[in-house]
N, C-alpha and C positions, 0 to 999 in steps of 0.2 A: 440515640435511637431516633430515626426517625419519626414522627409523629405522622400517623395515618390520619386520613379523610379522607369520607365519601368522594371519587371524583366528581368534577363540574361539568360543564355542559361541553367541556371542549371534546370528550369524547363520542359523546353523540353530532358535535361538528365535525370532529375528523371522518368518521363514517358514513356521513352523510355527504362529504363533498370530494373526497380522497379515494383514488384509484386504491383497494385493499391489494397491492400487491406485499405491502412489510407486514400485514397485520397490524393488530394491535399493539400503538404506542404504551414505551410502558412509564412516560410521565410527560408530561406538559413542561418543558423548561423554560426558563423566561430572561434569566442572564447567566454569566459567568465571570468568573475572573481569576486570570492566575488556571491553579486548574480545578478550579470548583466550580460545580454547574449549582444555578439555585430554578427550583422548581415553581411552578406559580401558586403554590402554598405558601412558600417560603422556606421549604425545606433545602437544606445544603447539603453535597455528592463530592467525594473526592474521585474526581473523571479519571479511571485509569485504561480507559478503552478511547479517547483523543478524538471522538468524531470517528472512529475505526482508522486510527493511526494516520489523523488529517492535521488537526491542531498543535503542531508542534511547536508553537509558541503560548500553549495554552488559549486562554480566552481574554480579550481586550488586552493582547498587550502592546505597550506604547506606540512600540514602533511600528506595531501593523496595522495600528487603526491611523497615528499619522501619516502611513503611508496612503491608505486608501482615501482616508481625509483630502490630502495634498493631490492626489492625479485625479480623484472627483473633480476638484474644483478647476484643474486646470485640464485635462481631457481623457475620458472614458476609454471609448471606442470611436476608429476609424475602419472602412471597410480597406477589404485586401489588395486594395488599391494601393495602401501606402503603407509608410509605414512610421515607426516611433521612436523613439530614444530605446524607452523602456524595453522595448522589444529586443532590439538591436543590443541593448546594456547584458539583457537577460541571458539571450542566445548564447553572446560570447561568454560569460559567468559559466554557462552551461557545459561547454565546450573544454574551457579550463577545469571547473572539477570533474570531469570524466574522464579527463588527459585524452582527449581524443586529437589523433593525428591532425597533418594537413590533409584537406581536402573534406574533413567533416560536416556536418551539418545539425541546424535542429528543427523539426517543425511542431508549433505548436497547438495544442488543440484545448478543449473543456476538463475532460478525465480522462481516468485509466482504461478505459476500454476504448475508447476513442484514439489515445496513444497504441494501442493494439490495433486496432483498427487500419493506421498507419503502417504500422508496421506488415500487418500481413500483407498488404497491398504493393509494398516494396518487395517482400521475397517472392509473391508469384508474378510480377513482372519482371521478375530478374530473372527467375527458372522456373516454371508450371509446373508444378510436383506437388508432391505428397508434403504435408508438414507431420512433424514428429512433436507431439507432446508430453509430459510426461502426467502419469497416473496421479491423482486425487491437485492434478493443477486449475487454476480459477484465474484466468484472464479476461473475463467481463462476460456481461450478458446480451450485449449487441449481436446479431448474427455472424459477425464471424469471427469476433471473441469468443463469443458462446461455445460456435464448431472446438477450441480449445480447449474449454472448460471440462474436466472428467466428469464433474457428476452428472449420470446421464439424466435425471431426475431436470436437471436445467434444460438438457437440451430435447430429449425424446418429444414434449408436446408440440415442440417446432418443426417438426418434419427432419428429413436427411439436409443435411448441409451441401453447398454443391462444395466445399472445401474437403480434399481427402486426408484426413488424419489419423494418423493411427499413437496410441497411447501405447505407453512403454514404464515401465518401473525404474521410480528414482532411481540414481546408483548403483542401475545396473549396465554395466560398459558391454557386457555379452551381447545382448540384446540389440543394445545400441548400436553397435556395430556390425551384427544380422541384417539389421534396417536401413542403413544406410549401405551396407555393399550391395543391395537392388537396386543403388543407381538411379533411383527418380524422387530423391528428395530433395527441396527445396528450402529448408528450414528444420530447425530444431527451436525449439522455443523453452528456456529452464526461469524458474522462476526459482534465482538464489535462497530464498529462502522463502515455501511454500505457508502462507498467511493464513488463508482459508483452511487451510487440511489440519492447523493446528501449531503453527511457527513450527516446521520440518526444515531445518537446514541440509541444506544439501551439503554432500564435502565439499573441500575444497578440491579433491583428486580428481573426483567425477567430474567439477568444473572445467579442469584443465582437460581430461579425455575430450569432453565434447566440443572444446576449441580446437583438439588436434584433429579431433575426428570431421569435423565440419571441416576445416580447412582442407582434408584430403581426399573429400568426395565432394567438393563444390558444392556444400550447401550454407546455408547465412547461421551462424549461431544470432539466438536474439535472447534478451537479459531482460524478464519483464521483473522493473524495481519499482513498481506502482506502489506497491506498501513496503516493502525494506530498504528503499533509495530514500535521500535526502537525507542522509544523515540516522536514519532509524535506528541502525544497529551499533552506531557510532565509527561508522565509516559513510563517507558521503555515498558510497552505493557498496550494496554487498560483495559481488560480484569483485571487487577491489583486492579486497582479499584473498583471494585465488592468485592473484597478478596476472591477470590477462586482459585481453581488448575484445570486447567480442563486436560484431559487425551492426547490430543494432541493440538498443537500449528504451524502454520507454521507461517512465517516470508520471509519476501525479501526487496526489494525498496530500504528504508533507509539504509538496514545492509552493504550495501556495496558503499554504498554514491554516486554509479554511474557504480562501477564496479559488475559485473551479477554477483549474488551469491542469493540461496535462501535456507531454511534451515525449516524443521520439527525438533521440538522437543517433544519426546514422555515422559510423565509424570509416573514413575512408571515401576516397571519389568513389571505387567502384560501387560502392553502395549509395552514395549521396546523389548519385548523377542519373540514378534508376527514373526514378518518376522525373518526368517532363513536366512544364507549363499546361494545366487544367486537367491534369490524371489524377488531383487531389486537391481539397481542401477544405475551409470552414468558413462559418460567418465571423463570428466570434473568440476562433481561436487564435493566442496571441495578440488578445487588444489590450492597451496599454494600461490598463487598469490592474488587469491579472497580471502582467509582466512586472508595473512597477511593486506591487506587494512581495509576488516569488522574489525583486530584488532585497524588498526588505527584510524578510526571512531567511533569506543566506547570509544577508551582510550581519542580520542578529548572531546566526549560528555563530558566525567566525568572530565577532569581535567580543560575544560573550563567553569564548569558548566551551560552545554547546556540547560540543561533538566528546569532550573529554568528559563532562560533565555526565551526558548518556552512556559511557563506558561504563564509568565510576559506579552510578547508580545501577545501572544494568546488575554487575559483577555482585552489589553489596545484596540487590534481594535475589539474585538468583543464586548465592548462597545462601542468605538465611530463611527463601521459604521452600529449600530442598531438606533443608533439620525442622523443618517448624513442626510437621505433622508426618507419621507414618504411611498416610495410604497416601503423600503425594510423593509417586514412584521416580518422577524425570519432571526438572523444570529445563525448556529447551530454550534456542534462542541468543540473542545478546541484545544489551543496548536498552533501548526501550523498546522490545519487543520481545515478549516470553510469552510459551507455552506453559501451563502447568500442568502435567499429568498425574491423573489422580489412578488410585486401583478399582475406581468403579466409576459408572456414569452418575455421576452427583453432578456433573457441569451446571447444568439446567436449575436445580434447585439452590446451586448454591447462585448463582448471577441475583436471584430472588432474595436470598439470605444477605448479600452484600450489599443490596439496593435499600433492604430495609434497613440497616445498620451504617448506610452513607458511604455507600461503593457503589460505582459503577464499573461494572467487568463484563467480559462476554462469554459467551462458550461456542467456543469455536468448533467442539464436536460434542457426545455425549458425556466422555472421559477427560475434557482437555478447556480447561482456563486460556482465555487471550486475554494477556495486557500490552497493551500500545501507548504509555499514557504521554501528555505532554513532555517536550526535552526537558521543560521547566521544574519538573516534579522536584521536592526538596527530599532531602534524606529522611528529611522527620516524615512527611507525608508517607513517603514508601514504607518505613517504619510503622507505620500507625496503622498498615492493611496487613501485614505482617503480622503484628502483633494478635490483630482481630480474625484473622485466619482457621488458625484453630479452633477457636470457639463457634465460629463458622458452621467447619469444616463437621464438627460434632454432631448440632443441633441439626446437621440435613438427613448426619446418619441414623438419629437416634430416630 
């Protein structure tokens, strides 16, 4: 059990110098290792929310801090003037795990929304239309991420979008297909498996519909894998799984295991050769600093094989915390990334329950547990929240 103390003063520093857009911090952390966060009490957290599905090598691990260690010491950043090993090493890496054709491309930028950012900016200069989203989807809070974003609660205080978008329900091909025979869309945007709404996998069928369906009314399918790309689900992108190619891809969280990096990849000339020379770019994105760490992060995944390892572990608690307890109705998901659904909104008080007893989880709606936690997590450790689940799960009801 955690040992309580009064908080220190860091909480009246964070509110007194920190924009309140998260709220209230709900601990002061000081290091990590592996995947344990320790707090500035000294209390220790088995992290099973990853940075929100960012730290996939856990915390200080070897080969990310020697990575960052090594391209510190020998160069950070250069402006988009030039360019770097790292960059150029990274791209191509990129390219190969996405099996993307000849003629592909990557461009890289800070995050997820900024990879979206990219993106929208390729499909409406490719064709000025409408973009199609689908309902309870979350691709960033930038303005025209945001326009994306379902919950209108993000977007309403911002005014009208000058983006026309119109929402559409998951896995529904009806619909989908209604929308697109009006002939002025320029994009569909799916997010393989919907993170924020509570890990909602899309099928795999639906996937394939709206690669056919894109392809046959000239519009761009785009695969936002910001949180279930790099390996998440224990395929280097979700969207793999379907077996298809879609036209554009963005990527972040995981690729840079903690360091900001986020990265579109566009499928294809016809799509790579859209934006021109100064229709796009960044100060910062793709400096060789975040390029050389994203290589060290893959080359960890593959030579530690991570990717089997998050199957494994995936498979073993997303059996045993669907027997653990009766009111959790669906745990959704794969890999390291599961939904839990409960039969009532306890989410909230249990994140609180897990935090005191040395978990860190989230709730990702009022009824719905997210765990993202490091590739690294051991069997024992998964076991050990497992095991503390129920008792949990009790003390919120009673």
């Amino acid at each position: 059990m955690i040992q309580q103390s009064t908080p220190g003063d860091w909480q009246e520093r964070y509110h007194s110098a920190l924009l309140g857009v998260f709220g209230s911090p709900q601990l002061c952390l000081d290091h990590g290792y592996g995947c344990i966060v320790v707090d500035s009490d000294g209390n220790e957290y088995l992290d099973l929310l990853g940075g929100i599905a960012v730290n996939a090598l856990g915390y200080a691990h070897p080969a990310w801090v020697k990575a960052v260690t090594h391209q510190a010491e020998t160069l950070a950043h250069v402006s988009n003037f030039f360019t770097t090993r790292p960059q150029l090493d990274l791209a191509e890496k990129m390219l190969s795990l996405a099996k993307a054709p000849e003629g592909s491309a990557v461009f890289f930028s800070n995050s997820g929304t900024e990879a979206n950012e990219a993106a929208i900016k390729i499909c409406l200069a490719r064709k000025n239309g409408r973009i199609i989203a689908l309902d309870h989807a979350f691709h960033g809070r930038t303005l025209g991420a945001l326009a994306l974003t379902h919950k209108a609660a993000y977007r309403q205080p911002f005014g009208p979008s000058a983006i026309d978008v119109t929402f559409v329900a998951p896995d529904d091909h009806g619909t989908l297909c209604h929308e697109l025979d009006k002939g002025d869309v320029s994009a569909v945007f799916v997010e393989p498996v919907q993170g924020e709404a509570g890990v909602v996998p899309l099928s795999r069928e639906y996937l394939r519909q709206v690669r056919e369906l894109t392809v046959c009314h000239d519009a761009l399918m785009v695969v936002d894998e910001v949180q279930c790309g790099m390996g998440r689900t224990g395929r280097w992108f979700a969207h793999q799984g379907a077996h298809i190619t879609p036209d554009v891809m963005t990527t972040a969280k995981a690729l840079g295991g903690g360091f900001p990096i986020g990265a579109t990849v566009t499928f294809g000339p016809h799509v790579s050769g859209v934006l021109t020379a100064g229709q796009h770019g960044t100060t910062f994105g793709g400096n060789a600093l975040a390029c050389a760490v994203a290589c060290a992060v893959i080359s960890t995944i593959e030579s530690d094989d991570l990717l089997a390892h998050v199957r494994k572990i995936g498979a073993l608690m997303s059996t045993a915390l669907q027997q653990c307890h009766p009111s959790i109705t669906q745990v959704r998901g794969s890999g390291a990334l599961l939904g839990i659904q409960f039969d009532s909104d306890i989410a909230g008080d249990l994140v609180v329950a897990a935090r005191d007893a040395g978990f860190i989880v989230n709730a990702a709606n009022p009824s719905t547990l997210r765990l993202a936690p490091p590739y690294v997590l051991t069997e024992a450790q998964a076991q050990s929240f497992v095991d503390a689940l129920p008792g949990l799960i009790d003390s919120v009801r009673s």
